[in-house]
Short mmCIF file of the C-alpha atoms (twelve columns), coordinates in Angstrom:
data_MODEL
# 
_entry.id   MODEL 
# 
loop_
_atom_site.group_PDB 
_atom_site.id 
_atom_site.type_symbol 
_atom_site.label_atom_id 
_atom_site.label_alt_id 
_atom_site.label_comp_id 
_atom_site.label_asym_id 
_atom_site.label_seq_id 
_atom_site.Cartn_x 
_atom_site.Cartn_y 
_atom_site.Cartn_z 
_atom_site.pdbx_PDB_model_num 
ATOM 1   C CA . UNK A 1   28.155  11.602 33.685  1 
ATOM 2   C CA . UNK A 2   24.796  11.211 32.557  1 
ATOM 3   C CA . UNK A 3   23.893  10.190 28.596  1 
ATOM 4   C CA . UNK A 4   21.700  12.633 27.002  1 
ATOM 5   C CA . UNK A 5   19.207  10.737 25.021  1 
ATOM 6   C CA . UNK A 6   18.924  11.958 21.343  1 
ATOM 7   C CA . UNK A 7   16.222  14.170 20.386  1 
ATOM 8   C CA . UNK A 8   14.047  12.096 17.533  1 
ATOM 9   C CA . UNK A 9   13.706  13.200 14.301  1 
ATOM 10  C CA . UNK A 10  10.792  14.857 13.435  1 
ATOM 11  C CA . UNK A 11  8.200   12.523 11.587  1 
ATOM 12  C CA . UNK A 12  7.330   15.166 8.289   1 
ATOM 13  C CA . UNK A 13  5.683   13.521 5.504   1 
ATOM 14  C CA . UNK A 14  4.454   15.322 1.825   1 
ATOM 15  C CA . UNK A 15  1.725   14.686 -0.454  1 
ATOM 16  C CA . UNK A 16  3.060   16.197 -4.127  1 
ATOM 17  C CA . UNK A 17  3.213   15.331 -7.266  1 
ATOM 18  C CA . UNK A 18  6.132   17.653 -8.537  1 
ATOM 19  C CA . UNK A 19  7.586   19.565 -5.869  1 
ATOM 20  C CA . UNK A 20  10.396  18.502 -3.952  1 
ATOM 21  C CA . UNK A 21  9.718   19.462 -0.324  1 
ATOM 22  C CA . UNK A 22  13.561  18.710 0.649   1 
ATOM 23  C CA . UNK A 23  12.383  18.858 4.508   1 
ATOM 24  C CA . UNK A 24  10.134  16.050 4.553   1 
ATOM 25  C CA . UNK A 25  11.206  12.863 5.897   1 
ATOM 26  C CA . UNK A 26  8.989   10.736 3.149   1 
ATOM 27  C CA . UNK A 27  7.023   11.829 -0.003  1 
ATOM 28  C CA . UNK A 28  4.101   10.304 -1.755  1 
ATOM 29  C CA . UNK A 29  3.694   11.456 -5.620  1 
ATOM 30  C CA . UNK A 30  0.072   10.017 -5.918  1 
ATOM 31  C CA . UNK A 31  -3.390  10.027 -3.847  1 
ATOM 32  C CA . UNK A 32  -2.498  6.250  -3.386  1 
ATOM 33  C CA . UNK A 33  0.939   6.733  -2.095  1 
ATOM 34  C CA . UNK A 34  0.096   9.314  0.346   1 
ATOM 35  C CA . UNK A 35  -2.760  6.698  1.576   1 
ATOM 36  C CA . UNK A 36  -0.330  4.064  2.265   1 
ATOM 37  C CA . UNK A 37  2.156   6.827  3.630   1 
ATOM 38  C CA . UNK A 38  -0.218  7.597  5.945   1 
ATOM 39  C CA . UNK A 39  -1.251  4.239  7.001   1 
ATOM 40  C CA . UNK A 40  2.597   3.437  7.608   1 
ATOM 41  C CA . UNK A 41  2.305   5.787  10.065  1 
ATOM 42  C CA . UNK A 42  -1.322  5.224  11.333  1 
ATOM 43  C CA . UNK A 43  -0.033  4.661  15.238  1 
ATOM 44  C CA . UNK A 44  3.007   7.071  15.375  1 
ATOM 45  C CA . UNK A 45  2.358   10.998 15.538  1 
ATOM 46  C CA . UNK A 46  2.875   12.967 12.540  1 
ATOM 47  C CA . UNK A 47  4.752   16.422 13.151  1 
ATOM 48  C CA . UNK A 48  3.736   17.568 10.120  1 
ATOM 49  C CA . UNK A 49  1.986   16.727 6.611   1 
ATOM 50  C CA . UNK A 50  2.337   19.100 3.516   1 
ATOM 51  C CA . UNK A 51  -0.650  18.333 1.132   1 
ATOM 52  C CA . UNK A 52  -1.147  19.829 -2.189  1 
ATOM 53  C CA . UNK A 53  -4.503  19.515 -4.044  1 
ATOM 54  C CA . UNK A 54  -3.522  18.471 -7.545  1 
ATOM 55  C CA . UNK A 55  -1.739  15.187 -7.931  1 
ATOM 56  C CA . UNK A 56  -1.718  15.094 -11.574 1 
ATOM 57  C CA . UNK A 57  -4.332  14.108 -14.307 1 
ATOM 58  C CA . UNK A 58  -7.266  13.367 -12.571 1 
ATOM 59  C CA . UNK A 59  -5.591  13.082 -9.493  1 
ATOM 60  C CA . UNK A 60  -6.117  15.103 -6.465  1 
ATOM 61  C CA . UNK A 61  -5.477  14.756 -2.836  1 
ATOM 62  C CA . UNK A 62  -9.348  14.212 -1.798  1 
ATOM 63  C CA . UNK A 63  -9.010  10.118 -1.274  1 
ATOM 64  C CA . UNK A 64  -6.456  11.210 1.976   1 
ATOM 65  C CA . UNK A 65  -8.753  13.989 2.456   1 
ATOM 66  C CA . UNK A 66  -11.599 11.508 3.008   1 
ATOM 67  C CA . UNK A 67  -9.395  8.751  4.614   1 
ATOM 68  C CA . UNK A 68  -8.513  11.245 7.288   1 
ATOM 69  C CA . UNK A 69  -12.620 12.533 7.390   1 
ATOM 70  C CA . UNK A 70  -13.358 9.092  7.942   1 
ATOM 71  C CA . UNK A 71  -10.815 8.709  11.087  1 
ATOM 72  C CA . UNK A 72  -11.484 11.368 12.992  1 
ATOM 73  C CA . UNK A 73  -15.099 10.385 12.226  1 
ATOM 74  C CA . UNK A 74  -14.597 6.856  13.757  1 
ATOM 75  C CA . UNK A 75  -13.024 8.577  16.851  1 
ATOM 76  C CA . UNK A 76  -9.695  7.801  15.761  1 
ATOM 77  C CA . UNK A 77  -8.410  10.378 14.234  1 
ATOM 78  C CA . UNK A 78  -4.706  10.868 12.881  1 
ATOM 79  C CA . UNK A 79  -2.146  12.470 15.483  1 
ATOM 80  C CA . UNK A 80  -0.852  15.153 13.711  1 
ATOM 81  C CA . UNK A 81  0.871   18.444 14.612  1 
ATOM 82  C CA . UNK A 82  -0.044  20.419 11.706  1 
ATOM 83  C CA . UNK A 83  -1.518  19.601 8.406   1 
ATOM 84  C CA . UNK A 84  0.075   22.365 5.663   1 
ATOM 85  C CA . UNK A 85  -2.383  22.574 2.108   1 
ATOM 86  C CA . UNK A 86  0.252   23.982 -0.027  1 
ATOM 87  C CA . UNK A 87  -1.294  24.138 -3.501  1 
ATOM 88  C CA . UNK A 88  -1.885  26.746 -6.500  1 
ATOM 89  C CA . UNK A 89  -5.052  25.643 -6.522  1 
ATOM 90  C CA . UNK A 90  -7.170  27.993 -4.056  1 
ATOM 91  C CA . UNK A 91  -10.430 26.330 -4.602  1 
ATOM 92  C CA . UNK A 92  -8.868  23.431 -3.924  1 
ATOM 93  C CA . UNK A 93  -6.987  23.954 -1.046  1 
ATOM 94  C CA . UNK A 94  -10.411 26.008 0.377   1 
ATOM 95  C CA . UNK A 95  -11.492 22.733 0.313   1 
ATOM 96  C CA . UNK A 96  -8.907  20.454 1.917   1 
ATOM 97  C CA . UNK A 97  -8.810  23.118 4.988   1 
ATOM 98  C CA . UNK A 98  -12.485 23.453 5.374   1 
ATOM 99  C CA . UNK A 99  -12.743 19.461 5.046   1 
ATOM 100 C CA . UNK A 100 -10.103 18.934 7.584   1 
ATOM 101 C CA . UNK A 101 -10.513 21.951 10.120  1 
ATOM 102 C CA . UNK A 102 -14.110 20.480 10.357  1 
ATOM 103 C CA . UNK A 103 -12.428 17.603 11.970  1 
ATOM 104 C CA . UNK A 104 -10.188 19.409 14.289  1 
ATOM 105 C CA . UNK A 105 -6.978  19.163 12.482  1 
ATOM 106 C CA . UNK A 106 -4.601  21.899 12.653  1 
ATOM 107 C CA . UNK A 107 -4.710  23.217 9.339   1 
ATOM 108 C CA . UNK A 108 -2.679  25.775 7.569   1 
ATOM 109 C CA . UNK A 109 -2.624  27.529 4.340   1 
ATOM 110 C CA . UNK A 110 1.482   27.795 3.154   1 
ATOM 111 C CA . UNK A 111 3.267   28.537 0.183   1 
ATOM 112 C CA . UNK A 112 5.842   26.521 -0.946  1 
# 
């Protein structure tokens, strides 16, 4: 009889300060986590990244915004299934999905 070989666990990675996105795989608190969180992972294929805009004090989500601008723009873009902007800020998140749809990302606007 033949082995089946096991299905891999999906690769699901979060950018929040607070919440607690249980379904994620890893989670980065800070705009400088989530840079090295996504760097960890900068040959592997994302399934999916939850982003929210405000990261605290004067923190915000716009450094992996622009680290992810600046891939796609140097033809290497991140491989990643779908990108999720889940903030209370709407301005905000506006901006993260315009910024990242620009770059052909699949970008979604969820609640959380």
């Amino acid at each position: 009889m033949k082995e089946e070989s096991p299905v891999p666990t999906p690769v699901i990675l979060g950018i929040d300060d607070l919440r607690p996105l249980p379904w994620t795989t890893r989670i980065a608190r800070s705009s400088d986590e989530g840079i090295k969180l996504l760097q960890e992972h900068r040959d592997s294929f994302i399934d999916e990244l939850w982003l929210d805009h405000d990261l605290g004090g004067d923190d915000s989500i716009l450094p992996v915004v622009t680290l992810m601008e600046e891939a796609a723009f140097n033809g290497r873009p991140f491989r990643i299934g779908t990108v999720f902007v889940h903030s209370a800020n709407p301005i905000g998140a506006e901006t993260v999905v315009r910024s990242l749809t620009r770059w052909d990302y699949q970008v979604r606007r969820a609640t959380v």
